[in-house]
C-alpha positions as CSV (number, residue, x, y, z in Angstrom):
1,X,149.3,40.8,174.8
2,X,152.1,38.0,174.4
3,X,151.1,34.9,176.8
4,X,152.6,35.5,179.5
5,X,152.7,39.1,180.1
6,X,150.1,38.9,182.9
7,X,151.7,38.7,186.1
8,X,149.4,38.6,189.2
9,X,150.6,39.9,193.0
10,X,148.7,39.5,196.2
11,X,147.2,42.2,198.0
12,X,150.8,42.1,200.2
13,X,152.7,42.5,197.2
14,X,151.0,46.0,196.6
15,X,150.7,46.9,199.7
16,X,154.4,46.7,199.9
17,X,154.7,48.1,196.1
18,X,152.9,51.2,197.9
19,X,154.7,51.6,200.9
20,X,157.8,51.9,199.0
21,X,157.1,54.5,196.4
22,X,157.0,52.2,193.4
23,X,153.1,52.6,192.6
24,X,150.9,55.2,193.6
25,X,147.8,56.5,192.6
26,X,146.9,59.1,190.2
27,X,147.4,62.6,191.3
28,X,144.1,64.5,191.6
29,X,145.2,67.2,189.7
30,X,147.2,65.0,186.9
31,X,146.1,66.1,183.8
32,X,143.2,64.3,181.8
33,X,144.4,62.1,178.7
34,X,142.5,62.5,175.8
35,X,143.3,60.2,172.9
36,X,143.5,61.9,169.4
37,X,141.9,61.1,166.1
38,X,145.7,59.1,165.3
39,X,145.6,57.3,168.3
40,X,141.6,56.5,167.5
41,X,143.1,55.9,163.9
42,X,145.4,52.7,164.9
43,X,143.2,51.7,167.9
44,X,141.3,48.0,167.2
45,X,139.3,45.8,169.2
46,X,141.0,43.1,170.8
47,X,138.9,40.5,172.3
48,X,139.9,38.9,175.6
49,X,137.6,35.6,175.6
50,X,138.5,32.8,173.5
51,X,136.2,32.0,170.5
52,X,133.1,29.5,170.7
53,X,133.5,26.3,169.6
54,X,131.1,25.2,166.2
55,X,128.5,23.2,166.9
56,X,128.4,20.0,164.6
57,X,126.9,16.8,164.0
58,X,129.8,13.9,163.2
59,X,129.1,10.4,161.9
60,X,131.8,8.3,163.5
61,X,132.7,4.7,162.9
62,X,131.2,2.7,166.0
63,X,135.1,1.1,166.3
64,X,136.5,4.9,166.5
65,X,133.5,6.1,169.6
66,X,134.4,3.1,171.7
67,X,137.8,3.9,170.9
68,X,137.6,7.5,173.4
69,X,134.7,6.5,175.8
70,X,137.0,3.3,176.9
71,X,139.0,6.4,178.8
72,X,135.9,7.8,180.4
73,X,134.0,10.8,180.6
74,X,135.5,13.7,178.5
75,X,135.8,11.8,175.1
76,X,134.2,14.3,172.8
77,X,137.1,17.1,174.1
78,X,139.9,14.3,173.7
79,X,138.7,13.7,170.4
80,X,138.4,17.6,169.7
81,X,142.2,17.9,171.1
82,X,143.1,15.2,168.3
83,X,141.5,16.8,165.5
84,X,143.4,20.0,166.6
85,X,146.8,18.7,166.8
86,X,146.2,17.2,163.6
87,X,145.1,20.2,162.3
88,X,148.3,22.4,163.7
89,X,150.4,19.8,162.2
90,X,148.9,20.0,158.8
91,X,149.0,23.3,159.0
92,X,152.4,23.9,159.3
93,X,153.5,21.3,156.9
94,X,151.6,22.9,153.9
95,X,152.3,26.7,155.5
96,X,148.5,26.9,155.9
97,X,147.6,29.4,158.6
98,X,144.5,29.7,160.8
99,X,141.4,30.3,158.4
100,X,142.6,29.9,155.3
């Protein structure tokens, strides 16, 4: 799914979507769908929760800590979000792409 395919309505929306014709639900007496061995054959796992984050321990220079706490609580994500745009950058300046 592309970002940005999910749209979300309100339960007026579909009640209105209802009253109207334009969603309904499944006939009793619709037949079952059973997927075949092709369908099984191109079907893969597609996870929907973001993956964890690594656990690591970081020497830092003591100039470069004080350098992200001065802005408060939240300096170890800053300094993730740094590392990651730096990363992305790299990445697309040497045609590297995500794990390799």
């Amino acid at each position: 799914m592309a970002k940005g395919d999910t749209v979300t309505f309100s339960r007026a929306n579909i009640a209105a979507m209802k009253s109207s014709g334009k969603i309904r639900a499944t006939p009793e007496d619709a037949p079952p769908y059973e997927p075949d061995e092709a369908f099984w054959a191109k079907a893969e796992i597609v996870s929907t929760r973001p993956p964890r984050k690594v656990s690591v321990h970081l020497r830092l220079d003591p100039d470069v800590m004080a350098f992200f706490k001065t802005e408060g609580a939240g300096h170890l994500t800053r300094m993730a979000q740094v590392l990651k745009t730096y990363a992305k950058a790299k990445s697309r300046s040497t045609g590297l792409r995500k794990g390799g």
